[in-house]
C-alpha positions as CSV (number, residue, x, y, z in Angstrom):
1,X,-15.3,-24.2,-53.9
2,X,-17.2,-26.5,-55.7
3,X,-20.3,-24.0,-55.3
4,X,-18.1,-21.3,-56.7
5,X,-17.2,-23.3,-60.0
6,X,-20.4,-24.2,-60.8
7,X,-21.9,-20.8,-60.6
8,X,-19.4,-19.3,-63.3
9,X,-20.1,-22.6,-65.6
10,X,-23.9,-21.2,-65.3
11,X,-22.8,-17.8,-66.0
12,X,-20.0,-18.4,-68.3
13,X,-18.0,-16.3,-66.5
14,X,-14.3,-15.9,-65.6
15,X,-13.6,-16.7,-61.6
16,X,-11.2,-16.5,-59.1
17,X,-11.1,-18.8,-55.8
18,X,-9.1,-19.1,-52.7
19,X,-9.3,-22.7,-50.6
20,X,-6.4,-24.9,-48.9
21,X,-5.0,-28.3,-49.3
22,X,-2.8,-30.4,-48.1
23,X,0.2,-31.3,-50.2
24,X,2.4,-34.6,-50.5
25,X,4.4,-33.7,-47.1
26,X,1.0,-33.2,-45.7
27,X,1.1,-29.6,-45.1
28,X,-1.9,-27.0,-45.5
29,X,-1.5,-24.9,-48.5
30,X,-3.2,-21.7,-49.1
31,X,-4.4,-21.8,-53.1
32,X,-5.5,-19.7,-55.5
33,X,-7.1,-20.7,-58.3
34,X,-8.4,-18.2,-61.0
35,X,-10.6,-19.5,-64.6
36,X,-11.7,-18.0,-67.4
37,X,-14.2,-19.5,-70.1
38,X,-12.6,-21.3,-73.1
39,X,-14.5,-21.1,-76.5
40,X,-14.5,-23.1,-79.8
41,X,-13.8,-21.3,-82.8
42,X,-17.5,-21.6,-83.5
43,X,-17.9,-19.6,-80.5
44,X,-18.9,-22.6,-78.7
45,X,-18.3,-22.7,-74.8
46,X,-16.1,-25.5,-73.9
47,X,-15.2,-24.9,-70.3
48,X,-12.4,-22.9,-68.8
49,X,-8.5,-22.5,-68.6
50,X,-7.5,-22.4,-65.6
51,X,-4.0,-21.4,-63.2
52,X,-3.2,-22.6,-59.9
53,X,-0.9,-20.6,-57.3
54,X,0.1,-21.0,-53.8
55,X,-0.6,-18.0,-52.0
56,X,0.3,-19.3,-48.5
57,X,3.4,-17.7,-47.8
58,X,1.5,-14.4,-49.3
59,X,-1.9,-15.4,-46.9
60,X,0.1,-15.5,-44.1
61,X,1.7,-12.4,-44.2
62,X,-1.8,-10.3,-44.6
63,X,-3.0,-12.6,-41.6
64,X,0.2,-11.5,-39.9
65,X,-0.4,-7.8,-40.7
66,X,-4.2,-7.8,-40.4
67,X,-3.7,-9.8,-36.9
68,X,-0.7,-7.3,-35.2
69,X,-3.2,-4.0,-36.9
70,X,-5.6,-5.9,-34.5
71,X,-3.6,-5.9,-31.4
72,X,-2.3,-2.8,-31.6
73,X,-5.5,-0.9,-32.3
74,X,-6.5,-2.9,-29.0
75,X,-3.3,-1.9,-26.9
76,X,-4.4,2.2,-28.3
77,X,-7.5,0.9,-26.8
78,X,-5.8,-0.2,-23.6
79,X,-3.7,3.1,-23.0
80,X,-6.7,5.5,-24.0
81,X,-8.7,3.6,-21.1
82,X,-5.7,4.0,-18.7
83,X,-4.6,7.6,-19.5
84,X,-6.7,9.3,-16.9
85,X,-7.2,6.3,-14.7
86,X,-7.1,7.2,-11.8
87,X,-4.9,3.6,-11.6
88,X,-1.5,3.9,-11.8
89,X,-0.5,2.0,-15.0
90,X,2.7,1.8,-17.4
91,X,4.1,-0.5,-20.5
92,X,7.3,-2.1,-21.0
93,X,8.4,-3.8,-23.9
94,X,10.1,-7.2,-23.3
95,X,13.6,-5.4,-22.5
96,X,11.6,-3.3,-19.9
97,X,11.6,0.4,-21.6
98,X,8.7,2.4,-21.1
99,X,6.3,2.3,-24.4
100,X,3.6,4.1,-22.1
101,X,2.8,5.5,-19.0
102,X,-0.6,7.8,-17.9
103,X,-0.7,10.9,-15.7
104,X,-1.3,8.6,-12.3
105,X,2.3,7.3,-12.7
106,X,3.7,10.9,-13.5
107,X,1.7,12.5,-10.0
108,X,3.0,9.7,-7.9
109,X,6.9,9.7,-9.3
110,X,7.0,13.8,-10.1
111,X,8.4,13.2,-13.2
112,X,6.9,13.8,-16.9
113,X,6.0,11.3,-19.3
114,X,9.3,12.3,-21.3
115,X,11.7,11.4,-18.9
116,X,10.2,8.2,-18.1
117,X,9.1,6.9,-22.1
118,X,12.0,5.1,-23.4
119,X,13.7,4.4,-20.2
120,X,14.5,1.1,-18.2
121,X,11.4,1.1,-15.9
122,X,13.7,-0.7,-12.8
123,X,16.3,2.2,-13.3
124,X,13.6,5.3,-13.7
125,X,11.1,4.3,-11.1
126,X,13.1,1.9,-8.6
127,X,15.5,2.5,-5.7
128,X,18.9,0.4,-6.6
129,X,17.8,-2.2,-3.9
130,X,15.2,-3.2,-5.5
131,X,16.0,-3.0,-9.3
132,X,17.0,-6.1,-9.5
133,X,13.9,-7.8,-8.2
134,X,11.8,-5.5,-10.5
135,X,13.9,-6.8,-13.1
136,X,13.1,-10.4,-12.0
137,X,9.5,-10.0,-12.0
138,X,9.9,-8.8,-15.7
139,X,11.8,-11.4,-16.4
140,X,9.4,-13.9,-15.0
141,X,6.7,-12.3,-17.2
142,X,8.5,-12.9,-20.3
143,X,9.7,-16.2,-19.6
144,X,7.0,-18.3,-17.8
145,X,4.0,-17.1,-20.5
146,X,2.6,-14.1,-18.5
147,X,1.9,-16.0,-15.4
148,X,2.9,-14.0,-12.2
149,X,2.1,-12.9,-9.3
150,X,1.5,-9.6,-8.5
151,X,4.2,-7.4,-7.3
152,X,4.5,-5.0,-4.8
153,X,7.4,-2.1,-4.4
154,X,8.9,1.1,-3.2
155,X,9.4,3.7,-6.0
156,X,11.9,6.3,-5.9
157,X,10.2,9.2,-5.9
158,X,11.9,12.4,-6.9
159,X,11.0,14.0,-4.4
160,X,12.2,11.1,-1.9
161,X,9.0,10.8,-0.6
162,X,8.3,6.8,-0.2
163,X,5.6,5.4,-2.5
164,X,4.7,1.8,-2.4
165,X,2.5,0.1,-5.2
166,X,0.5,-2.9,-6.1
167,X,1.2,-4.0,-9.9
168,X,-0.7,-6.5,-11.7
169,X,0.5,-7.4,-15.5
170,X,-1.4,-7.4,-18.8
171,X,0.3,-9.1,-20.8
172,X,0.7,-7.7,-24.9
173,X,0.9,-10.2,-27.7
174,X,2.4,-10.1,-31.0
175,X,0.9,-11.6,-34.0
176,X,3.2,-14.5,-34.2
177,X,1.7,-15.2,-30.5
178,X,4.8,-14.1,-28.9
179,X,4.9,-11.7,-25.6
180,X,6.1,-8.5,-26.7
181,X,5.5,-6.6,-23.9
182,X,3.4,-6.0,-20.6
183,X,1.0,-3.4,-19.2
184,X,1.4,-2.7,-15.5
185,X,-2.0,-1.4,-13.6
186,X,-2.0,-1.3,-10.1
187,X,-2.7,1.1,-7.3
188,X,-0.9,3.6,-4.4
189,X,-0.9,1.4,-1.2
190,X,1.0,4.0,0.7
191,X,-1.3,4.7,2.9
192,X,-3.0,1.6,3.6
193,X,0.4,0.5,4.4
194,X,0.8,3.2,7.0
195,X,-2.7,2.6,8.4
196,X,-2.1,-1.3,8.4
197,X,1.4,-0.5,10.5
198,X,-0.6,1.9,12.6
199,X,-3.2,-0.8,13.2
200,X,-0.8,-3.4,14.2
201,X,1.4,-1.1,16.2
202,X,-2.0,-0.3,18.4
203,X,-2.7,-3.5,18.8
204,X,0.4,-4.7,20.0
205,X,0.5,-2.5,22.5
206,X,-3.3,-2.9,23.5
207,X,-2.4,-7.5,22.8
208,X,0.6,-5.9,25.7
209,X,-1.8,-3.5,28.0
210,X,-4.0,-7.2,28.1
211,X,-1.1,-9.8,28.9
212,X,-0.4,-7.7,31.9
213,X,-3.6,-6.8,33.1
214,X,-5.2,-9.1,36.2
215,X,-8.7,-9.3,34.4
216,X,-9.4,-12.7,32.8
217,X,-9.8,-11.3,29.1
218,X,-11.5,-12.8,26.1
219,X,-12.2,-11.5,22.7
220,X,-14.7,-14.0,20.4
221,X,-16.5,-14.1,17.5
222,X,-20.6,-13.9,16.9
223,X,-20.3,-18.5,16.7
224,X,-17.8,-18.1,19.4
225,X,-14.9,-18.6,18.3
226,X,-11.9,-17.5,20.7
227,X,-10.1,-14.7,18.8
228,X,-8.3,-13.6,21.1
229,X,-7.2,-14.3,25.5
230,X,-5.0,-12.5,27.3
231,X,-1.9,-14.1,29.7
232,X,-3.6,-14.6,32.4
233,X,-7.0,-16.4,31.0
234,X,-4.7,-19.1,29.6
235,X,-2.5,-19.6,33.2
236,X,-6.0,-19.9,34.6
237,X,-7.4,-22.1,32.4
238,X,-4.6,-24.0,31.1
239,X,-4.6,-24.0,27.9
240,X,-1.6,-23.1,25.3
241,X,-1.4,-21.0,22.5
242,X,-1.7,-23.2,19.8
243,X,-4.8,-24.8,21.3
244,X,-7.1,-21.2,21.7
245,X,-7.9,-21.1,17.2
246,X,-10.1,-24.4,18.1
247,X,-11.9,-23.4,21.0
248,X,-15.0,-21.7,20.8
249,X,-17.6,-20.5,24.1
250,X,-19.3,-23.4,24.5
251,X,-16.2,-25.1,25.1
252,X,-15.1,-23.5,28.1
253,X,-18.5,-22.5,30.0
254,X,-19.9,-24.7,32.5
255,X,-22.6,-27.0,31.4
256,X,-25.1,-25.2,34.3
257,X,-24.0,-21.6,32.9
258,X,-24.2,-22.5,28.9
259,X,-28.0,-21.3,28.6
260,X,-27.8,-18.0,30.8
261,X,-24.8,-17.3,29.4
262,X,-26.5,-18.1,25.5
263,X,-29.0,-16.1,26.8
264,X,-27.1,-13.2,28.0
265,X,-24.8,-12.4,24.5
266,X,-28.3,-13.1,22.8
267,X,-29.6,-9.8,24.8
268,X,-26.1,-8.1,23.8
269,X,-26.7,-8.1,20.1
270,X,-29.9,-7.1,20.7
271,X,-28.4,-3.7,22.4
272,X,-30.2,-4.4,25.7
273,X,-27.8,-3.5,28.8
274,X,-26.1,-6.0,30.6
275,X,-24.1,-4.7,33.1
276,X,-22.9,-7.5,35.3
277,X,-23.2,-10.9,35.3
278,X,-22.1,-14.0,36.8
279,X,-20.6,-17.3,34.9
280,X,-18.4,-20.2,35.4
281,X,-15.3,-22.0,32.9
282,X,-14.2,-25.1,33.0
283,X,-10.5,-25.3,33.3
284,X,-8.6,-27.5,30.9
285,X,-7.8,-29.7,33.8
286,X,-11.9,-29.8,34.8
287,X,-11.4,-26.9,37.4
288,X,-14.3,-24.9,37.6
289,X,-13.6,-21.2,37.5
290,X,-16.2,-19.1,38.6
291,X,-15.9,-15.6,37.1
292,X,-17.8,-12.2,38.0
293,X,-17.4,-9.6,35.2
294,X,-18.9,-8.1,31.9
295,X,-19.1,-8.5,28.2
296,X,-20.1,-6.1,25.3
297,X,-20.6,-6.7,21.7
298,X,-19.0,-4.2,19.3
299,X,-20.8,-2.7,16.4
300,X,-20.3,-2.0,12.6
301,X,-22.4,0.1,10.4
302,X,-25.3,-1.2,12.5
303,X,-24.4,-5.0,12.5
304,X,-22.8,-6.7,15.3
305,X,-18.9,-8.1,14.8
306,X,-17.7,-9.8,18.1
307,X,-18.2,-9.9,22.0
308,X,-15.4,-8.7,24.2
309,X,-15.3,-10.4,27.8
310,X,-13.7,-8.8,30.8
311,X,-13.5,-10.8,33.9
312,X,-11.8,-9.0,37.0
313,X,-12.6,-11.2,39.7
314,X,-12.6,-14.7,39.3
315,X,-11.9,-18.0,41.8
316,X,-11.7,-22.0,41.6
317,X,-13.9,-22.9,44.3
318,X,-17.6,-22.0,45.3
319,X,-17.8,-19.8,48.2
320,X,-21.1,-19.4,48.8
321,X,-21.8,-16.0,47.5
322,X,-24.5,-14.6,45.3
323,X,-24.4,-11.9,43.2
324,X,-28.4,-10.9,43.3
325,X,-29.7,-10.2,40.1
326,X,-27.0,-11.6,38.0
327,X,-28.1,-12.7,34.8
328,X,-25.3,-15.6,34.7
C-alpha cells in the first residue's frame, strides 16, 4: 500500500488502492481507498484528497462468484472426463436427484439419461429393499463431511436382469464450503460376484470331497504355512482348527526328515519330478506318523504359488519297511 502511495506522489497522479484492516471489534475489513492530487491556486501540488470505502461485503461476493465459477467449470471438467468412461458414474445433489449421469450408467440400467436426470437416484436405480439404505449412504455423505465408505448394491434393471455395483463418492463443494452434492464412480461387479460365488461353491465342495477322503491332505504356502488340511490330517495329528493358521512345515516334520523333505519341495519348484517319497510328522501328542505319498507345487504365469500334499498311506509305528529310492 504504502508502495502504491508513494508512486502517485512521484507521479502526481490520481490512485486507487484496495488492502484490509482490522476495525475496533477486530474484524478484517476489505478497503478501498481511491486519491486524487490537490493543488494550490498557484497551481502548486499540495498532496491528495482522498475517500475511504469498505468494500468487504462487495469483495466477498466476487470471491463467492469467482470461487463457485471455479468449481463448477471443475465439476464440467469432472462429467466431460466421466461421459464415456467406461466407469459407471452419476451425480446427486444433496436431496439425491440426478444432476448427471454418463452412458455406462444408461447400458447397465437400459434407461436414457432423460428418465434418470432429475429423479431420486434410490427410487430410479434401486429395488424398494434397498432404497432406503441407498438413501442412508447419501445421507451419511452429507452429514459426516464426505467421509464414507464405499457402497455396494443391486440395481433394478429394467430389464430385471441383476446388476451389482461398487460406488465410491466425490464429493462437490459450494463456494461457501458447503457439500452441495456428490459424484458416484464405481464399477459393474456382476460378474466377479458370480465368479467369486462359483469359486467358493467349487471349493466347498472340493474343502467336502477332502474331509471325506482317507488320504492325509495338506495344502501350504511357498514359507510353509498350513493353508489348508483335510479331516482326517487333523484326527491324526491332533490338532484343532483354530491351531492349523500358526503351523507352518517345519512344525510338523520330524527332525530326521526336515532336510530331505527341504530338499525335496526345493526340487519341486524347480519342476524336477518327484514322484514318491517317504516322510514322517510329529503328532501333536509326539506320535510319529510316518507317511508314504506325494506333493506337487502349482504354478502361475510361470511362478510357483503353493505345494499340495497327498498322503494315502500313513502309520504311527515303524515297521521296518523301506521304500527304495524314496527321496524322503
Amino acid at each position: 500500500m504504502r508502495s502504491a502511495i508513494e508512486a502517485a506522489f512521484s507521479k502526481r497522479k490520481k490512485y486507487g488502492i484496495i488492502y484490509r484492516i482490522y476495525n475496533a471489534q477486530n474484524q478484517l475489513r476489505w478497503m478501498h481507498e481511491a486519491g486524487i492530487p490537490l493543488y494550490e491556486s498557484e497551481g502548486e501540488f499540495s498532496g491528495y484528497i482522498s475517500a475511504t470505502v469498505d468494500i468487504t461485503d462487495k469483495k466477498l461476493e466476487e470471491d463467492e462468484r469467482s470461487l463457485q465459477h471455479a468449481l463448477q467449470e471443475s465439476e464440467r471438467k469432472l462429467h466431460n472426463s466421466l461421459e464415456k468412461s467406461h466407469l459407471i458414474a452419476f451425480s446427486l445433489d444433496k436431496d439425491g436427484r440426478i444432476t448427471f449421469c454418463n452412458d455406462a450408467l444408461s447400458l447397465v440400467t437400459g434407461m436414457t439419461k432423460e428418465e434418470m436426470e432429475g429423479a431420486l437416484f434410490y427410487e430410479c436405480l434401486f429395488p424398494e429393499h434397498l432404497q432406503a439404505e441407498a438413501k442412508e449412504f447419501l445421507h451419511n455423505i452429507i452429514y459426516n463431511s464426505g467421509y464414507v465408505t464405499s457402497f455396494e448394491g443391486q440395481l433394478a434393471n429394467r430389464d430385471g436382469k441383476a446388476i451389482i455395483l461398487k460406488l465410491s463418492s466425490v464429493v462437490l463443494y459450494n463456494a461457501k464450503g458447503q457439500i452441495a452434492g456428490v459424484t458416484l464412480v464405481g464399477e459393474n461387479v456382476t460378474e466377479k460376484r458370480k465368479i467369486a460365488e462359483e469359486l467358493k461353491r467349487s471349493n466347498d465342495q472340493l474343502k467336502e470331497l477332502f474331509d471325506n477322503a482317507n488320504d492325509l491332505i495338506q495344502i501350504f504356502s511357498l514359507d510353509g504355512k498350513l493353508q489348508f488340511v483335510n479331516k482326517i490330517w487333523k484326527e491324526k495329528l491332533g490338532y484343532q482348527n483354530h491351531e492349523i493358521p500358526s503351523l507352518r512345515i517345519h512344525d510338523i516334520v520330524h527332525p530326521d526328515y526336515l532336510s530331505k523333505t527341504t530338499i525335496a519341495l526345493e526340487l519341486i519348484v524347480e519342476g524336477k519330478n518327484v514322484d514318491k517319497f517317504d516322510t514322517a510328522f510329529i503328532a501333536k501328542n509326539g506320535k510319529k506318523i510316518y507317511l508314504t505319498g506325494g506333493v506337487n507345487c502349482s504354478f502361475k504365469d510361470g511362478k510357483p504359488l503353493e505345494f499340495r500334499g497327498i498322503f494315502p498311506r500313513y502309520h504311527g509305528s515303524h515297521s521296518g519297511r523301506k521304500s527304495p529310492g524314496a527321496i524322503l
